[in-house]
C-alpha positions, 0 to 999 in steps of 0.5 A, a space after each residue: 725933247 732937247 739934249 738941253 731938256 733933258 740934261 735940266 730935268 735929270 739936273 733937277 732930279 739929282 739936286 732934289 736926291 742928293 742936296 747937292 749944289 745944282 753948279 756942281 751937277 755937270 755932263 762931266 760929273 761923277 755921280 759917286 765920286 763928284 756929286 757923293 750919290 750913294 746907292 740909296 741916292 742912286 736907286 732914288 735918281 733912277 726911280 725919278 727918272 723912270 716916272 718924269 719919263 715913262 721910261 724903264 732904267 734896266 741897270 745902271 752899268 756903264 752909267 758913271 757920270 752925269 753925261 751917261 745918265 743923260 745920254 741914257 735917256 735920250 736913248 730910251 726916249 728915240 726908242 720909245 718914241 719909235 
């Protein structure tokens, strides 16, 4: 799966969570700051991504924007997929 894949879905993910403009979700975006997550939307993102992926989110620390989240994945995808 692409960067560009990836970066689609947890797009869709997060516009599904937080109503948020889909323009405004960004590599660069603040996910509390810019787009208004809370930790409700936070956890829900989380768990979505964790399902669409068959990947296990430990902790989001060090996970501040969307470009983190992103890179994330694709970290846990390399890894699963050996």
């Amino acid at each position: 799966m692409t960067k560009s894949e990836v970066f689609d879905k947890v797009k869709e993910i997060i516009v599904d969570q937080t109503g948020e403009d889909e323009a405004k979700v960004t590599l660069e975006a603040n996910i509390k700051d810019d787009l208004n997550a809370d930790s409700l939307d936070i956890f829900e993102v989380i768990n979505e991504l964790e399902d669409e992926f068959d990947i296990k989110i430990e902790t989001e620390d060090g996970i501040q924007t969307v470009g983190d989240l992103v890179a994330f994945v694709e970290q846990q995808l390399a890894a699963k997929e050996g």
